[in-house]
C-alpha positions as CSV (number, residue, x, y, z in Angstrom):
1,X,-11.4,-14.4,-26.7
2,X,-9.6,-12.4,-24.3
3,X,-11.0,-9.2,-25.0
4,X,-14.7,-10.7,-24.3
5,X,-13.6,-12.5,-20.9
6,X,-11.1,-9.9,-19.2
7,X,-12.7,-7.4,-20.8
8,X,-13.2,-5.0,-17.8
9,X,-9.9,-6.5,-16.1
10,X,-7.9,-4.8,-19.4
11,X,-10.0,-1.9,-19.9
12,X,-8.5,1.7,-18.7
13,X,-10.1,3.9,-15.7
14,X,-8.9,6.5,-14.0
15,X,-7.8,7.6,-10.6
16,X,-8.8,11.3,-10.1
17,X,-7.6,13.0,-13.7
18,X,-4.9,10.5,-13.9
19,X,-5.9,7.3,-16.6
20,X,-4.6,3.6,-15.5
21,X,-4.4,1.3,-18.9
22,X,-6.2,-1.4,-16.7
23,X,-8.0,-2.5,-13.8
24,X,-4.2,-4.2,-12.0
25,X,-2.4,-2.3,-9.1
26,X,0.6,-3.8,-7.4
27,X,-0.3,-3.3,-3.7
28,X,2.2,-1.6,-1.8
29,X,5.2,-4.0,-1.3
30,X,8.5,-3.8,0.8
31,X,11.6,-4.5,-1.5
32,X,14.0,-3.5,0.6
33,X,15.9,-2.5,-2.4
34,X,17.0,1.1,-1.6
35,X,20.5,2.2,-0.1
36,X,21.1,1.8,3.7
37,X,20.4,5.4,3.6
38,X,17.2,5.0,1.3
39,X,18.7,6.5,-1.8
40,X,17.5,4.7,-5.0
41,X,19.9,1.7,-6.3
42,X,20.0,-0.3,-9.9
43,X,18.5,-3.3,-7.7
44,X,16.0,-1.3,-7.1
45,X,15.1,0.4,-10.9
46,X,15.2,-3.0,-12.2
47,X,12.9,-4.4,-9.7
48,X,9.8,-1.6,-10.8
49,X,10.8,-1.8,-14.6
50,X,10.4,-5.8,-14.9
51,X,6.7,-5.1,-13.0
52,X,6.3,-2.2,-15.5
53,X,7.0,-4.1,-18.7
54,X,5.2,-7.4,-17.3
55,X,1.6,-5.2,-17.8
56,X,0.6,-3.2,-14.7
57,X,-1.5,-0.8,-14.3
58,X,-0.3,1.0,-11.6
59,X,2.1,0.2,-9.6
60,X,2.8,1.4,-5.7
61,X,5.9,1.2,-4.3
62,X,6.8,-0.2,-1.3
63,X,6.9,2.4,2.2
64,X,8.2,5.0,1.4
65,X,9.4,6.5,5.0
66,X,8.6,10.7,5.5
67,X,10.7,10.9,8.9
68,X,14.2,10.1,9.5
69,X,13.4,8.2,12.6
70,X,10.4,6.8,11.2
71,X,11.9,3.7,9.0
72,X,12.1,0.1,10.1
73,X,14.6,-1.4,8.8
74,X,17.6,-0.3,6.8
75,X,17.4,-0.6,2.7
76,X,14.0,1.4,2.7
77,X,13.5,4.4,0.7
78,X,13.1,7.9,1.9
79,X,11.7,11.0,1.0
80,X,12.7,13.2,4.1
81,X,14.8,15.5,2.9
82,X,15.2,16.8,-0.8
83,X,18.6,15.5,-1.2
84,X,16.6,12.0,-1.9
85,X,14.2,13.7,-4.9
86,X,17.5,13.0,-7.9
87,X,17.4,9.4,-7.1
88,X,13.8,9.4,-7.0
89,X,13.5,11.3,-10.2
90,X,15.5,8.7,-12.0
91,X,13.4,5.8,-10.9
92,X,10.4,7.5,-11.6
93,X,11.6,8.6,-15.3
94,X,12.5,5.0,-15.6
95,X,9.0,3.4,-15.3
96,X,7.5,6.0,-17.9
97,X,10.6,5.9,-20.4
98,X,10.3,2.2,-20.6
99,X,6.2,1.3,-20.4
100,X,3.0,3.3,-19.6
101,X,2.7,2.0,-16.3
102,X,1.2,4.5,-13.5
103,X,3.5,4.7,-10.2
104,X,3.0,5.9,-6.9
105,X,5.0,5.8,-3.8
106,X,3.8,4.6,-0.6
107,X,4.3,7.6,2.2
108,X,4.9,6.0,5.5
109,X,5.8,6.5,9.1
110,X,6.2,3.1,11.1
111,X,5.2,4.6,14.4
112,X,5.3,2.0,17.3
113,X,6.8,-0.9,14.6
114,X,9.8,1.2,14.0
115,X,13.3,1.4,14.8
116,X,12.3,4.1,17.4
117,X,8.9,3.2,17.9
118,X,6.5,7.0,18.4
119,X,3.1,6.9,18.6
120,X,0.2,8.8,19.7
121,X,0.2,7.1,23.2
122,X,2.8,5.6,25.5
123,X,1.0,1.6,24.8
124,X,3.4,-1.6,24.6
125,X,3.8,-2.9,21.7
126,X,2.6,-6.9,22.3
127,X,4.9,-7.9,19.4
128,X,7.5,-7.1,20.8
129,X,6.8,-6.0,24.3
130,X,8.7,-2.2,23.2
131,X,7.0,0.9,24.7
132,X,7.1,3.5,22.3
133,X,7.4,7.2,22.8
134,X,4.8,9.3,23.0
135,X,4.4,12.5,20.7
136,X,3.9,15.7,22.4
137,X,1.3,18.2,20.4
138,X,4.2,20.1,19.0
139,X,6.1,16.4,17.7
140,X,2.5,15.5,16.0
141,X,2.7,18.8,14.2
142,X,6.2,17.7,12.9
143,X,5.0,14.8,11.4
144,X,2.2,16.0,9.6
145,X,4.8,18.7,8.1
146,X,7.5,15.9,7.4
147,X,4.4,14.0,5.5
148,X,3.4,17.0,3.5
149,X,7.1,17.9,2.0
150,X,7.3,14.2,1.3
151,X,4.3,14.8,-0.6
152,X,5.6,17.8,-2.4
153,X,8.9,16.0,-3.3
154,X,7.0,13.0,-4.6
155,X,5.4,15.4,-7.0
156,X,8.8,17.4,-7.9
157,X,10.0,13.3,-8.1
158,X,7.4,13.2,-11.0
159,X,5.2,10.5,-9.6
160,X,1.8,10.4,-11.2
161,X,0.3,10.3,-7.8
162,X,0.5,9.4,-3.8
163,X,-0.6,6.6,-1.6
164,X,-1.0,7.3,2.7
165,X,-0.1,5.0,4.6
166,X,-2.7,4.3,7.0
167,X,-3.0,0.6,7.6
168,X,-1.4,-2.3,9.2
169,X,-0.6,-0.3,12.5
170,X,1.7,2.4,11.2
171,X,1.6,5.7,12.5
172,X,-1.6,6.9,10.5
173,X,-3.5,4.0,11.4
174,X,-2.3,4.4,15.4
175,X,-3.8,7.6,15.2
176,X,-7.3,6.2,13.5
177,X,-7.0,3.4,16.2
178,X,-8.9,3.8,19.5
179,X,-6.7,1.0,20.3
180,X,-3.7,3.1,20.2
181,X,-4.6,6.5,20.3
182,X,-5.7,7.3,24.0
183,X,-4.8,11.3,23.6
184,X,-6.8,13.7,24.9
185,X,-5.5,17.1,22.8
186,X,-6.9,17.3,19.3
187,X,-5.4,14.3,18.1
188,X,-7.0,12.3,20.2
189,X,-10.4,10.7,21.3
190,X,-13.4,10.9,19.2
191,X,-13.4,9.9,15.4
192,X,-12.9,13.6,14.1
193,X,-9.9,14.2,16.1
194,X,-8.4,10.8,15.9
195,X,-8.6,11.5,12.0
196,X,-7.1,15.0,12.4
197,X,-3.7,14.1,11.9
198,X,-4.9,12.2,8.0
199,X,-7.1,15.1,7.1
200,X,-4.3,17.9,8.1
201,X,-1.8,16.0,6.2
202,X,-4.0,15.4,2.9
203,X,-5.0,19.6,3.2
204,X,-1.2,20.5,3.5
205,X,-0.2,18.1,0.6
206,X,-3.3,19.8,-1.3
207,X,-2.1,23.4,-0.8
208,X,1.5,22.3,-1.8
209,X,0.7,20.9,-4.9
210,X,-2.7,21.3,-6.0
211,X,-6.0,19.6,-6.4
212,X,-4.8,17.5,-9.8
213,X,-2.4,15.2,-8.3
214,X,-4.2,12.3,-7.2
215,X,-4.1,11.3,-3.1
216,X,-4.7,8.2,-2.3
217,X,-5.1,5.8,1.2
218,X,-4.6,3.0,2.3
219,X,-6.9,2.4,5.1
220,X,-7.4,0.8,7.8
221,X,-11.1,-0.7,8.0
222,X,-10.8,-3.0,10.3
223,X,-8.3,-3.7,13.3
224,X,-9.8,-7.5,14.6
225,X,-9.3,-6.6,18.0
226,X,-11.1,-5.4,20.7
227,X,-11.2,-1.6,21.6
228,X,-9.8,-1.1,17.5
229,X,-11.5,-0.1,14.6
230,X,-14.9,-1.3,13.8
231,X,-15.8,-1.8,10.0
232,X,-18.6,0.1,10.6
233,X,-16.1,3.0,12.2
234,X,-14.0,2.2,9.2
235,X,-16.8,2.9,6.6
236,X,-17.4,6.2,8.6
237,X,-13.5,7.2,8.4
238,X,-13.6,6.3,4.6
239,X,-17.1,8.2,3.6
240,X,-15.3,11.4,5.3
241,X,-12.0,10.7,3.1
242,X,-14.2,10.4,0.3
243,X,-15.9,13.6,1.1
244,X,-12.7,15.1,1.7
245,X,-11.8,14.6,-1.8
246,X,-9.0,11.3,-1.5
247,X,-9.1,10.0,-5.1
248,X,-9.0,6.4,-4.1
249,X,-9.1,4.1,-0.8
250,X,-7.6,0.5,-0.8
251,X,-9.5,-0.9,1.7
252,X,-7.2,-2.9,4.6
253,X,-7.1,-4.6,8.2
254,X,-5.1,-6.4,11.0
255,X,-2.8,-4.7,13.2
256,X,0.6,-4.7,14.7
257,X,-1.0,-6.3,17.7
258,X,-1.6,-9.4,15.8
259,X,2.0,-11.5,16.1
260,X,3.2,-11.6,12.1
261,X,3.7,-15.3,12.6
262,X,0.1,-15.5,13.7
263,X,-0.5,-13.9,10.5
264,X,1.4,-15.7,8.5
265,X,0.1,-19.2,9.3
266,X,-3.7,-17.7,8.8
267,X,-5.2,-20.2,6.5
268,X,-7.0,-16.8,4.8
269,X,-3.4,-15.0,4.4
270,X,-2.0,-18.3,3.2
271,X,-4.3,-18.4,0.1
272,X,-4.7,-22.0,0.3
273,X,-7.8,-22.6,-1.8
274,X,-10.4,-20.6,-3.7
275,X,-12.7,-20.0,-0.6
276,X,-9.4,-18.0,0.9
277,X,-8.9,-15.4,-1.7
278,X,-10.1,-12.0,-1.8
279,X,-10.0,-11.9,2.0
280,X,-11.1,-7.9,2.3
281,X,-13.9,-8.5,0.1
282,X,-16.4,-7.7,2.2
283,X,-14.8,-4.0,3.5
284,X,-14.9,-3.8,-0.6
285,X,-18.5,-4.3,-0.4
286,X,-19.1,-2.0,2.5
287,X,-17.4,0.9,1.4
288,X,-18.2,1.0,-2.5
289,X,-21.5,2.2,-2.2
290,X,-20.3,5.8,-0.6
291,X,-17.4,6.2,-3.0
292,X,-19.1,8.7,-4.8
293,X,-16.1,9.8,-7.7
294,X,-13.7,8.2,-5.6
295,X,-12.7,4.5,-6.5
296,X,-11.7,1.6,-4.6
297,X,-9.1,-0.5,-4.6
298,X,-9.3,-4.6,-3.8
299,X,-6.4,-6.2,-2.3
300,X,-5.8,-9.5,-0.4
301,X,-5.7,-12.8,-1.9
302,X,-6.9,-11.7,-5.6
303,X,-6.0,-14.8,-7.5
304,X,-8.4,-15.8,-9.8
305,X,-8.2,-13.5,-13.0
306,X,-12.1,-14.4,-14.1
307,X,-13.5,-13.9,-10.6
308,X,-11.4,-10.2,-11.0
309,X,-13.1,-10.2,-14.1
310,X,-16.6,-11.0,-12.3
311,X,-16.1,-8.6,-9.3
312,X,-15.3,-5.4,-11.7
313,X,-18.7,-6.2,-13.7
314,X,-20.7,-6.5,-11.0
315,X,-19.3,-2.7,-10.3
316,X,-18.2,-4.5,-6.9
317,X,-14.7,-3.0,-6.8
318,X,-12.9,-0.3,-9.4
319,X,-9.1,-1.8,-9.5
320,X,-7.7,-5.5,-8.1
321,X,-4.7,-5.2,-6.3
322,X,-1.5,-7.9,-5.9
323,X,1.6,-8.2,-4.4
324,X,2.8,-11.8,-3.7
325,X,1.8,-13.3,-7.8
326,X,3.7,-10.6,-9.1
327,X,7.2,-10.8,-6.8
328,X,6.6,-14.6,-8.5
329,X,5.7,-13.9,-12.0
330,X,6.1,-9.7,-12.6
331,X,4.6,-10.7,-16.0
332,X,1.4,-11.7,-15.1
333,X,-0.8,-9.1,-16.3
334,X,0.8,-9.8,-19.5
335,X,0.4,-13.3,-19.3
336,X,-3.9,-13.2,-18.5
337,X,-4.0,-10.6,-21.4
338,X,-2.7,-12.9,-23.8
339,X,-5.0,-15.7,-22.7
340,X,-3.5,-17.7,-20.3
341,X,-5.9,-17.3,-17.4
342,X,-4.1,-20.2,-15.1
343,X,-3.6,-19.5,-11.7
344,X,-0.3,-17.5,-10.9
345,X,2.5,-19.7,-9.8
346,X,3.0,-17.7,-6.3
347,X,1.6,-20.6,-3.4
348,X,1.7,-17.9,-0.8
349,X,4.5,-19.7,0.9
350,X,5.4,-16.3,2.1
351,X,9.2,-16.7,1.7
352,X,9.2,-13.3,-0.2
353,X,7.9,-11.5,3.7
354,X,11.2,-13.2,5.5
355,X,13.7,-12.2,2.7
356,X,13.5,-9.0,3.1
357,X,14.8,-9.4,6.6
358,X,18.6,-9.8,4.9
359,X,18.5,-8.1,1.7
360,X,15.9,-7.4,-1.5
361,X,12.7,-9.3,-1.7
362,X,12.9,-12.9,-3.2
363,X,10.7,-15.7,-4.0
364,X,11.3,-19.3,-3.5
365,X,9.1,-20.1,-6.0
366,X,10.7,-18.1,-8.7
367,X,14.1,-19.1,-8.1
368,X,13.4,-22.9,-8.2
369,X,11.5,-22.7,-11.8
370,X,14.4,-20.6,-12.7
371,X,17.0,-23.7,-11.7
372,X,14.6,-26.2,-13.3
373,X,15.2,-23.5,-16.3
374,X,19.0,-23.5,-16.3
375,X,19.3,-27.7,-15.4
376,X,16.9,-28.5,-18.4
């Protein structure tokens, strides 16, 4: 019965030569988990083994910061220097010894959201009402170097691919932004240049470590402000990513400039029916018929495990992405192969976003049907 409904949910595909035993990514989620210093901790291993044994495909760990100053909060891991690729190693080894889950790490730079806020212009941040610095042509060059060697110690880590960062108003997607990139060298100004700084980066990685390690993105298609990114600019930047040879885009939008509260409270972020999930559907739809060999990745709001089931039929999108059901339940996948296709349990209360503000993720949810558990 299962086999014949999630069918194509539970069937393998793969991400440039690397195969995924099914359709389920974990979106990129922020555990803060890793040492003050972003080494790898216990807390952290046993996070990404419970998600690896509950039945994911391929998981993507949370940012992954390529640039000493360019975390945002303590307790996020790094890759800026090789001293961080033992630890990494370990954690990495871990996954594979104990399932066949795929894992990627999540190469970030928070640009004007960090704790010292760079970006390609000198614009205030409205969150926060910070002005961040802005990089001279040398300090861009820096960070596209500091990306690359993350890259290359990812692979020497043993991951079975990457994932750029380019969404959600970090450095990458300041530089896609006309919103926030204003320069007027290179890296600045019309589409091509303001795409420079992503293309450079994905050639260094390349000529590191070769064309058969998968690169993926995740992209910013749409900002929803004025003067940002279009989704018709978006499908441009992601046909010429496609071209370029990324193995895979997950498809994202909303920037820094929108307050998180404001974000939080959306009804469409909140999840609160049916008619509010699988809010970046329609980038999905704009972008799948230029993907070429490339695949695409659907995140935001995914609940439903037969509409999943419907979308990857229709050839609509290639993998669904989560991140809040499986913080809730880490063995969901298991749980909709074995036939229990009921909603997950996550209500998209959003509790696990403000725990990480004071230690490692958590969910409200999770910890009271663990109570009820221990009380019964």
């Amino acid at each position: 019965m299962m086999r014949m409904e999630l069918k194509t949910l539970f069937s393998p595909e793969k991400i440039g030569n690397v195969e995924i035993k099914n359709r389920i990514v974990r979106s990129a989620t922020y555990t803060h988990s890793a040492t003050n210093d972003g080494y790898v901790t216990d807390e952290m291993i046993k996070f990404h083994t419970d998600l690896a044994n509950g039945g994911i495909g391929l998981m993507i760990t949370g940012i992954t910061t390529v640039d000493k100053i360019g975390t945002i909060s303590p307790g996020q891991a790094c890759l800026y220097d090789d001293s961080y690729i033992e630890g990494q190693k370990k954690f990495v080894d871990a996954i594979h010894e104990c399932s066949d889950a795929k894992i990627a790490p999540q190469l970030s730079h928070s640009g004007r959201q960090g704790l010292t806020p760079i970006a390609p212009s000198a614009i205030t941040f409205k969150e926060d009402d910070r002005m961040p610095k802005e990089l001279t042509n040398e300090e861009v060059k820096e960070v596209i170097t500091n990306f690359i060697n993350a890259g290359r110690r990812a692979y020497e880590s043993g991951y079975d691919m990457i994932q750029l960062n380019s969404g959600h108003g970090w450095l990458l997607c300041n530089f896609l932004s006309p919103f926030t990139n204003k320069r007027t060298d290179e890296y600045g100004g019309s589409m091509p240049n303001r795409m420079r700084m992503l293309v450079e980066i994905y050639n260094g990685i390349v000529d590191e470590v070769g064309k058969s390690f998968p690169i993926i993105v995740k992209l910013q298609t749409q900002d929803f402000i004025e003067e940002g990114i279009s989704l018709d600019e978006g499908k441009s930047i992601a046909k010429t990513l496609v071209d370029l040879g990324f193995a895979a885009i997950e498809p994202s939008g909303g920037s820094g400039e929108i307050s998180r509260l404001y974000k939080i409270r959306y009804p469409s972020i909140k999840v609160q029916s049916q008619d509010d999930e699988n809010y970046f559907l329609p980038a999905v739809k704009k972008l799948k018929p230029i993907m070429k060999d490339s695949k695409i990745i659907l995140m935001g709001g995914v609940r439903n495990p037969l509409t999943a089931e419907k979308l990857l039929q229709e050839n609509t999108t290639d993998f669904i992405a989560m991140s809040r059901p499986l913080i809730c339940e880490p063995d969901l996948p298991n749980r909709w192969k074995d036939g229990d296709f009921s909603p997950p349990l996550c209500n998209s209360c959003n509790s696990c976003y403000f725990s990480t503000r004071s230690g490692i993720v958590a969910c409200t949810v999770k910890e009271k049907l663990l109570k009820e558990k221990l009380n019964s």
